[in-house]
Backbone as JSON Lines, residues from 0, in Angstrom:
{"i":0,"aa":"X","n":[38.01,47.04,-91.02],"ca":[37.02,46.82,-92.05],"c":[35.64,46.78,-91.37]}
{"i":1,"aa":"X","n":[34.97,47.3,-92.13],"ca":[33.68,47.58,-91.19],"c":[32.62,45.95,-91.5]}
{"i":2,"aa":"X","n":[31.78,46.04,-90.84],"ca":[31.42,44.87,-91.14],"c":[30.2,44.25,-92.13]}
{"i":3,"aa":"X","n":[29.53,45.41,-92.8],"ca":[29.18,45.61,-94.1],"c":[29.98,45.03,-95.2]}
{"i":4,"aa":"X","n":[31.71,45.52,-94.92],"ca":[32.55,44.89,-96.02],"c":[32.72,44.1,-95.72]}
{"i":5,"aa":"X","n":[33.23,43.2,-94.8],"ca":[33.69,41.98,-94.12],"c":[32.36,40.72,-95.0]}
{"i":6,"aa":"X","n":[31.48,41.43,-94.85],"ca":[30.28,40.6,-94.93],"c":[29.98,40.49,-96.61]}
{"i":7,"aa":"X","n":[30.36,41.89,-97.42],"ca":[30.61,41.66,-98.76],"c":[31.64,40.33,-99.65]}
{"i":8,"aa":"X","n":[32.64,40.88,-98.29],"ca":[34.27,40.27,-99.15],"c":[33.85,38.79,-98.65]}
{"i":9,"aa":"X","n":[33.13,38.02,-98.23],"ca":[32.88,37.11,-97.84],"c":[32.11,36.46,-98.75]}
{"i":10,"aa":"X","n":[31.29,36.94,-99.46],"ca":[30.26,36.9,-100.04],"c":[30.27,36.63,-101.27]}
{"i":11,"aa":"X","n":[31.77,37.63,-101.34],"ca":[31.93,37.43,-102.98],"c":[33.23,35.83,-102.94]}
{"i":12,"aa":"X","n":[33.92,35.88,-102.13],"ca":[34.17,34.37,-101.68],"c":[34.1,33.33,-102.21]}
{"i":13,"aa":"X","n":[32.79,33.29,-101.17],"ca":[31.68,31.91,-101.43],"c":[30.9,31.81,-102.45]}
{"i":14,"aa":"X","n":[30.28,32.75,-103.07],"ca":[29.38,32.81,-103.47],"c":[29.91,33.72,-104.95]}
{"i":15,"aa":"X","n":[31.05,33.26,-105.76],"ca":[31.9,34.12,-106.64],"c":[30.99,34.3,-107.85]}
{"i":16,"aa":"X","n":[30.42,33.59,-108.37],"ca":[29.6,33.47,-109.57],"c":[28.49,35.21,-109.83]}
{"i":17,"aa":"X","n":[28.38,35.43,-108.56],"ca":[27.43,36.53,-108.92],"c":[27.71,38.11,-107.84]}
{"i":18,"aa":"X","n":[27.54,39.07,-108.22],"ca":[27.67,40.24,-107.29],"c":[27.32,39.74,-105.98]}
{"i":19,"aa":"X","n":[28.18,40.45,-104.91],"ca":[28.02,40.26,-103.37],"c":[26.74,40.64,-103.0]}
{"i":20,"aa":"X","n":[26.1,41.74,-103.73],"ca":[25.07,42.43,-103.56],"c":[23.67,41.16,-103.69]}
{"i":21,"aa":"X","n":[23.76,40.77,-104.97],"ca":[23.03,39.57,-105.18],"c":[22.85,38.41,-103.93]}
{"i":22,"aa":"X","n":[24.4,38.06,-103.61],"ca":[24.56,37.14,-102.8],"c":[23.44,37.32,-101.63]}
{"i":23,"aa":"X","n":[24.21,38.29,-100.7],"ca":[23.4,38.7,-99.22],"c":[22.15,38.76,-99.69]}
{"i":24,"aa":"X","n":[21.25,39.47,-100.54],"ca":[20.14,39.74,-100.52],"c":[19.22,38.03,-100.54]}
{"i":25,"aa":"X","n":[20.32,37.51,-101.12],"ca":[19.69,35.75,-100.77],"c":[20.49,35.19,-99.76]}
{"i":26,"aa":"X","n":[19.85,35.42,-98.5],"ca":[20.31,35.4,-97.28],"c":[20.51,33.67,-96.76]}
{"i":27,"aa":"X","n":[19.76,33.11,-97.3],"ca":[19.48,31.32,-96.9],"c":[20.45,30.83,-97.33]}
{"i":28,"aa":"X","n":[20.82,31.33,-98.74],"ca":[21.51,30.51,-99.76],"c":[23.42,30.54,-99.38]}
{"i":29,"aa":"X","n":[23.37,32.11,-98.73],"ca":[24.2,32.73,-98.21],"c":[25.17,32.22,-97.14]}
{"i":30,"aa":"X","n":[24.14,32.04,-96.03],"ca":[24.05,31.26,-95.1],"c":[24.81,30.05,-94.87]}
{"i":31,"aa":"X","n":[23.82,29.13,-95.73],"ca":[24.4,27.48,-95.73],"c":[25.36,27.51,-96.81]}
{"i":32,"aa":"X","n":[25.65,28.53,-97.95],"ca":[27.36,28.23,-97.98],"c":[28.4,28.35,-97.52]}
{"i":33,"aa":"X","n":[27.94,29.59,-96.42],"ca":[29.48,29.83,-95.58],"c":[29.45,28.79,-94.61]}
{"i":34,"aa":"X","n":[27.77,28.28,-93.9],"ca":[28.23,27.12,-93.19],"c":[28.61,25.46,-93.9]}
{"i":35,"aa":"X","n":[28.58,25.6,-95.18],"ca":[29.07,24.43,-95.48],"c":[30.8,24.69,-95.78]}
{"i":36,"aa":"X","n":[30.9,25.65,-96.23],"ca":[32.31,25.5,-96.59],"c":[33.39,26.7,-96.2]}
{"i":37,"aa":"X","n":[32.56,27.5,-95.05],"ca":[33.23,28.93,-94.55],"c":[34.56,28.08,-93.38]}
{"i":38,"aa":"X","n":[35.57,28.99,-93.78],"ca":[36.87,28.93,-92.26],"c":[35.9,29.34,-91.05]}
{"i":39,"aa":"X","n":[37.22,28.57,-90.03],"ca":[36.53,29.05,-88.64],"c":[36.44,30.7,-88.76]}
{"i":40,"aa":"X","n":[37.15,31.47,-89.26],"ca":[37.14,33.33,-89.04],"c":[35.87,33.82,-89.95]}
{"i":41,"aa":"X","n":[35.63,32.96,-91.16],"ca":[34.42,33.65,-91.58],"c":[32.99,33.33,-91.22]}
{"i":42,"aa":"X","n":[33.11,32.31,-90.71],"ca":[31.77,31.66,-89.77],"c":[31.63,32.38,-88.87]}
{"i":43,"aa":"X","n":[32.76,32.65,-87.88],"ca":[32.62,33.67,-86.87],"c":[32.37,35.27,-87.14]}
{"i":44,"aa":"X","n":[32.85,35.73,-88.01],"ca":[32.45,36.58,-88.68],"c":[31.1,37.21,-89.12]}
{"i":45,"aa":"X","n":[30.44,35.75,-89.56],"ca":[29.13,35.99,-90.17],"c":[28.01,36.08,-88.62]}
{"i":46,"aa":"X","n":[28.53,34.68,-87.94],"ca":[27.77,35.14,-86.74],"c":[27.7,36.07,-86.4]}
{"i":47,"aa":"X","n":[28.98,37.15,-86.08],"ca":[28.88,37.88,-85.52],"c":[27.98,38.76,-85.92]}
{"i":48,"aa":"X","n":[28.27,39.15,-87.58],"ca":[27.19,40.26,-88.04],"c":[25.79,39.94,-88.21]}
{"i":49,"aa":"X","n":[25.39,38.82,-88.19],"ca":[24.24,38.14,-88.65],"c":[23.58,37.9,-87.36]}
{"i":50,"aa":"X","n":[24.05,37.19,-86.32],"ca":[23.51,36.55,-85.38],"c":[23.06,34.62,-85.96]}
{"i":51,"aa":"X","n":[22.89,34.07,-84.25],"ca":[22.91,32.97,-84.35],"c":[21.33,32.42,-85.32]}
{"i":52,"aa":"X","n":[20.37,33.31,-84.67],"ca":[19.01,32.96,-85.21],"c":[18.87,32.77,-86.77]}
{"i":53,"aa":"X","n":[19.86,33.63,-87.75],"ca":[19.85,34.07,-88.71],"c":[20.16,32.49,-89.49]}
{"i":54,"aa":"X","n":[21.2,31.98,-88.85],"ca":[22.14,30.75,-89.17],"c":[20.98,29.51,-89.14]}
{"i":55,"aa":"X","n":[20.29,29.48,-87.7],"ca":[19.31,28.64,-87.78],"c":[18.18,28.81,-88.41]}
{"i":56,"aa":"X","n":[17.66,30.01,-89.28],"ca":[16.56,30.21,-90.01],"c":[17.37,29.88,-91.23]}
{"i":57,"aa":"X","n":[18.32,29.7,-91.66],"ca":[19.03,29.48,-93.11],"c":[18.95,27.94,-92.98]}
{"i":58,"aa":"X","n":[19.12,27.05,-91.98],"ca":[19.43,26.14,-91.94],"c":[17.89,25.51,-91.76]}
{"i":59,"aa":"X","n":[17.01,25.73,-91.61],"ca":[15.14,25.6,-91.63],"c":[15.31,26.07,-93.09]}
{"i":60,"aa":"X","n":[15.49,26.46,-93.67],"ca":[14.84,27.12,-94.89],"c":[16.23,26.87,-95.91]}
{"i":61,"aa":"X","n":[17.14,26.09,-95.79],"ca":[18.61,25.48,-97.01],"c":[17.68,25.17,-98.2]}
{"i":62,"aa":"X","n":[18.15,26.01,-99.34],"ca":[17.78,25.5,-100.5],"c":[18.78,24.37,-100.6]}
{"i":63,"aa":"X","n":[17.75,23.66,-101.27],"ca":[18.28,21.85,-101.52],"c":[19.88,22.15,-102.66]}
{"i":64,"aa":"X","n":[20.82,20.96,-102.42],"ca":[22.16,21.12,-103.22],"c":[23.26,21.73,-102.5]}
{"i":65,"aa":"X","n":[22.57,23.01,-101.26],"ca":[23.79,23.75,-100.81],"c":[24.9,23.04,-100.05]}
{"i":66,"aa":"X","n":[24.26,21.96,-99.17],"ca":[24.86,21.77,-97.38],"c":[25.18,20.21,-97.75]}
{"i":67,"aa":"X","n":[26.33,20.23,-97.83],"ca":[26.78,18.22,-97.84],"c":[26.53,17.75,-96.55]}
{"i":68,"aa":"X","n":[26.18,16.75,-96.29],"ca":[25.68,15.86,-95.41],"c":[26.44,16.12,-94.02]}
{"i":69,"aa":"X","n":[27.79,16.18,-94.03],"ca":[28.56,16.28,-92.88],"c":[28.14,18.01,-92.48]}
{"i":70,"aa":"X","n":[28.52,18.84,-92.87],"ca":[28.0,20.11,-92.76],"c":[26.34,20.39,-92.07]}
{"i":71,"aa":"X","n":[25.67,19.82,-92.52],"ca":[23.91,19.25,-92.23],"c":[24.02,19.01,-90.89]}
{"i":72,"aa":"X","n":[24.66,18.02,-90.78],"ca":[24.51,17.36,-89.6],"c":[25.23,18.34,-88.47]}
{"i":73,"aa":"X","n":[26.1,18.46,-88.58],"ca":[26.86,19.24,-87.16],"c":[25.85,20.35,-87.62]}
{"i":74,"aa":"X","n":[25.41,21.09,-88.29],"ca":[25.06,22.53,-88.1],"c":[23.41,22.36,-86.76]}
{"i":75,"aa":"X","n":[22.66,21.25,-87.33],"ca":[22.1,21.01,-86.27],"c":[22.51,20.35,-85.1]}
{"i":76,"aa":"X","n":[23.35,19.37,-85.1],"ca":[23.91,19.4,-83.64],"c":[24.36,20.41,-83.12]}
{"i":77,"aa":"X","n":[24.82,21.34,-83.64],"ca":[25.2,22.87,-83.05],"c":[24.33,23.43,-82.36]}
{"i":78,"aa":"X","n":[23.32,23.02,-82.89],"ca":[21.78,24.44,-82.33],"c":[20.99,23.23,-81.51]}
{"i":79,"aa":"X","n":[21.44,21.93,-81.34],"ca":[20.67,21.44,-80.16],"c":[19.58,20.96,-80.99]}
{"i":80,"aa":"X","n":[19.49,20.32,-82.59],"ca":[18.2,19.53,-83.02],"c":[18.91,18.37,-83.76]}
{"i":81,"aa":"X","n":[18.19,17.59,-83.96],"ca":[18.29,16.48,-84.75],"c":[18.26,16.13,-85.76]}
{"i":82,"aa":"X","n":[19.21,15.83,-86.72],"ca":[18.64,16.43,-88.03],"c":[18.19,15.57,-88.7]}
{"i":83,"aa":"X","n":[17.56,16.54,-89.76],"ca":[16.34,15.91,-90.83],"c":[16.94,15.45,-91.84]}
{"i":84,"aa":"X","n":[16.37,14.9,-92.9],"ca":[17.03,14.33,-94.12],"c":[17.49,16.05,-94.68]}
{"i":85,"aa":"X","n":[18.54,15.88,-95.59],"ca":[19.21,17.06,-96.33],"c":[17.71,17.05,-97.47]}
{"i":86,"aa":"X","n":[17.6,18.36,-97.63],"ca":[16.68,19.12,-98.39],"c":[17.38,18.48,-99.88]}
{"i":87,"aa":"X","n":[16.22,18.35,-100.83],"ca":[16.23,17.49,-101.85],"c":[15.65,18.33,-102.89]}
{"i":88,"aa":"X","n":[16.42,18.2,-103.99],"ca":[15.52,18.86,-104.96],"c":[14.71,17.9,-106.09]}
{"i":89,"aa":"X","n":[13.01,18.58,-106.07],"ca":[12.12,17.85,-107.05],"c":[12.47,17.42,-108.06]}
{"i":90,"aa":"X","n":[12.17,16.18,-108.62],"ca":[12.11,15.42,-109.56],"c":[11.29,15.99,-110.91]}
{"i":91,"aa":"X","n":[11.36,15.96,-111.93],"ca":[10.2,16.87,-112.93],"c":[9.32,15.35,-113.3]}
């Protein structure tokens, strides 16, 4: 499977509610769902096609709601930072 599809079938996965196409093109959102709730093979997976930087710019930029607290936390202990409060969404 090439890794275009790998990266589709993943996509549509996690992220079932809407076309794969949709998904990837929202790359952040993308991101911190496979790292909140991806297997070890599709995490590795995504690294692979994505790269590590990609993971840590998703994880700087998590729209608020995606990443439960435990997930949050190791993803920056992973990359060597400390983490911040989980991204919050505004109050009206």
């Amino acid at each position: 499977m090439s890794t275009e599809a790998a990266l589709r079938e993943i996509a549509a996965r996690y992220v079932w509610w809407q076309p794969p196409e949709v998904t990837l093109a929202r790359r952040h959102h993308f991101l911190c769902q496979v790292m909140a709730l991806g297997t070890e093979e599709d995490v590795t997976t995504v690294r692979r096609a994505m790269g590590d930087p990609a993971l840590l710019d998703a994880l700087e930029h998590a729209p608020p709601g995606v990443m439960d607290p435990k997930s949050w936390n190791f993803w920056h202990l992973f990359f060597g930072r400390r983490p911040p409060p989980l991204p919050e969404r505004p109050l009206p």
